[in-house]
N, C-alpha and C positions, 0 to 999 in steps of 0.2 A: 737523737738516736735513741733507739728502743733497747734498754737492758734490766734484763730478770736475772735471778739468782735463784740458783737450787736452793730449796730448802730443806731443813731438817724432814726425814721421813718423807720427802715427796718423789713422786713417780717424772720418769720421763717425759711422761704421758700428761700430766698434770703441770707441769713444766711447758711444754708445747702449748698446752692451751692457756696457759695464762699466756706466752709471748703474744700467741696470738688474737686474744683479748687487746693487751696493751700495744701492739700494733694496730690495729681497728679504732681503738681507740683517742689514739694521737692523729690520725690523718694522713698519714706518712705514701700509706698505698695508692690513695685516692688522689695526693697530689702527683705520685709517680706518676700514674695512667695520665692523668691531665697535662702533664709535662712530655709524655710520649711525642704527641709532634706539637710543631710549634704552632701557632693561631692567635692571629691578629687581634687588634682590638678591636676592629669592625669584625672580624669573626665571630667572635663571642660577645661582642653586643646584638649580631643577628642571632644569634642561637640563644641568649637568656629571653631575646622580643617573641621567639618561635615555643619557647617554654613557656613563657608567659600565655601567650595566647590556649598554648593546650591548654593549661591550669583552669583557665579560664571556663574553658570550652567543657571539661571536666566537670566544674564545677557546677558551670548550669544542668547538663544534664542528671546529673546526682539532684539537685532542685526537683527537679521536672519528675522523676521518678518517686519522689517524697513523697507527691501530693496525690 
């Protein structure tokens, strides 16, 4: 669990954004979203195969465009 503390002379405002720094930070949100619905092991072994392939595909054309 994510916890800051006011500190001496700081703003509300300054406050907010370090929480939100050190929640971005730890990973906390990005596991929520990912835990939103549930998905199988073959789910997500097809959807890293389907990232993979773009990455890929990404990447040659960045190649191609170099030369």
């Amino acid at each position: 669990m994510v916890k800051v503390e006011l500190r001496r002379n700081e703003t509300q405002r300054q406050l907010l954004k370090r929480f939100q720094k050190s929640v971005a930070r730890s990973g906390k949100l990005g596991e929520v979203r990912r835990r939103r619905w549930y998905m199988s092991k073959s789910e997500r072994r097809g959807l890293a195969k389907k990232k993979a392939i773009r990455r890929k595909k990404l990447r040659k054309s960045k190649r191609r465009n170099r030369k």
